[in-house]
N, C-alpha and C positions, 0 to 999 in steps of 0.2 A: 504494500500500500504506500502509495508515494506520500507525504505530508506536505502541508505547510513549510516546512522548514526546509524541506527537499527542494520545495522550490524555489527558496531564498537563495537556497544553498549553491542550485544551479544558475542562478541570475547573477550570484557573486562572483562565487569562486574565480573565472578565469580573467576576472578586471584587477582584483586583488590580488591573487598568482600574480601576475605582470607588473602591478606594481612590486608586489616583494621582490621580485627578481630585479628589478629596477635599480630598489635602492640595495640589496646586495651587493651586485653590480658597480654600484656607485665606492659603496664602501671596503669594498676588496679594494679597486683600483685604487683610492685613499692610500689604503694602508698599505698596500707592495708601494708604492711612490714612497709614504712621510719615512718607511723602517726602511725601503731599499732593497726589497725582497724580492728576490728574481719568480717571473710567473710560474714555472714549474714547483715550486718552494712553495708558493702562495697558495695552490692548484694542492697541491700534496698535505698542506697545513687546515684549507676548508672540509677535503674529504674527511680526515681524522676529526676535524671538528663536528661534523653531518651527522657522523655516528653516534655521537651521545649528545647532540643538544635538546633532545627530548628527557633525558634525563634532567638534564640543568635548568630547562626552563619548564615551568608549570603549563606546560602543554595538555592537556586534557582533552578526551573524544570520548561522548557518550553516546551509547548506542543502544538508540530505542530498541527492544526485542519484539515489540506488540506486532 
């Protein structure tokens, strides 16, 4: 049964996806520039980051079972 929320969810999701990506984007480039960190370093430092920042950050997904 699709919800309400399903269909927030799909109206959002891909505007807000693109902004995150955006300002990620922004701020990787930042930081390889301000520290001088060559892009494969940078590239090699976000994947290890990816991995646990659902740990670190209070990220939460509930999921209706009805």
């Amino acid at each position: 049964m699709i919800t309400e929320q399903d269909i927030i969810f799909d109206n959002l999701y891909e505007d807000i996806a693109e902004q995150l990506d955006a300002i990620l984007d922004e701020v990787i480039g930042d930081i390889q520039h301000d520290e001088g960190i060559h892009h494969d370093v940078m590239m090699r430092i976000l994947e290890t980051w990816s991995l646990g920042v659902s740990v670190r950050l209070p990220l939460t997904v509930i999921k209706d079972n009805k």
